[in-house]
N, C-alpha and C positions, 0 to 999 in steps of 0.2 A: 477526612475529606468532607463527610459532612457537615461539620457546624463552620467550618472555616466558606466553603462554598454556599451557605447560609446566609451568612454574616456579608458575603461579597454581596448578594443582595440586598441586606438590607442594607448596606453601606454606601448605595449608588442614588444616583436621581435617573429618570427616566427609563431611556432603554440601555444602561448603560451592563444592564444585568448580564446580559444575551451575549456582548463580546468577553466583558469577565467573565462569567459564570463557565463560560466553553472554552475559556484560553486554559483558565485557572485546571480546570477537570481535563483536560487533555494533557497538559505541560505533567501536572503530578503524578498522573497514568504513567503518561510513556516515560519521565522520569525512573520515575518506581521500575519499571521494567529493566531499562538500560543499566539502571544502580545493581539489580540485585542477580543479572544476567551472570551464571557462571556453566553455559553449557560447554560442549565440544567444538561445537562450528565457530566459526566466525562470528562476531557479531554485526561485520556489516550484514551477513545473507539473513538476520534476525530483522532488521530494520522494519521493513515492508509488514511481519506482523506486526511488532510491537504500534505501527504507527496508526495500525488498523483498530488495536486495543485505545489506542490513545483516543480513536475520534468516538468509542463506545464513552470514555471517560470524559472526553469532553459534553458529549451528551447528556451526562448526568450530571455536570455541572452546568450546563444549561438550566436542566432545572431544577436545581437546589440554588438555583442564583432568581429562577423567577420564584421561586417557593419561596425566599430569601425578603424580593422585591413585595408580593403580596401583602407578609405578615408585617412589611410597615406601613405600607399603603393601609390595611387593616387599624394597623394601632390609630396612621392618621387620623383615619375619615372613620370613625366606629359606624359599623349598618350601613353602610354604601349602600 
């Protein structure tokens, strides 16, 4: 999750980090969740956490998407 959530950064132009970087980290969370889900209950009554997980994940694609953005902004403009 990290180097792909990276890469969406640097991949973008302006703010384009902030929608990838949080869709991308959420959608593979809750993904990952729902794929590997083999309790007893339901998995609708799982929903509600897993999607709680999901906005933790998308958080951290938040910012592994402006960490992303930064190190090209960096390469750009060396010594901003």
């Amino acid at each position: 999750m990290g180097i792909v959530g990276l890469l969406i950064g640097y991949g973008v132009q302006k703010r384009e980090w902030l929608v990838n970087g949080s869709c991308y980290g959420f959608a593979i969370t809750f993904v990952f969740m729902v794929a590997g889900y083999a309790g007893n209950a339901y998995l609708i009554s799982r929903i509600p956490f897993f999607a709680m997980l999901g906005l933790f994940g998308g958080l951290c694609g938040l910012v592994l998407g402006l960490m992303g953005f930064e190190i090209k902004a960096e390469a750009d403009n060396p010594g901003r």
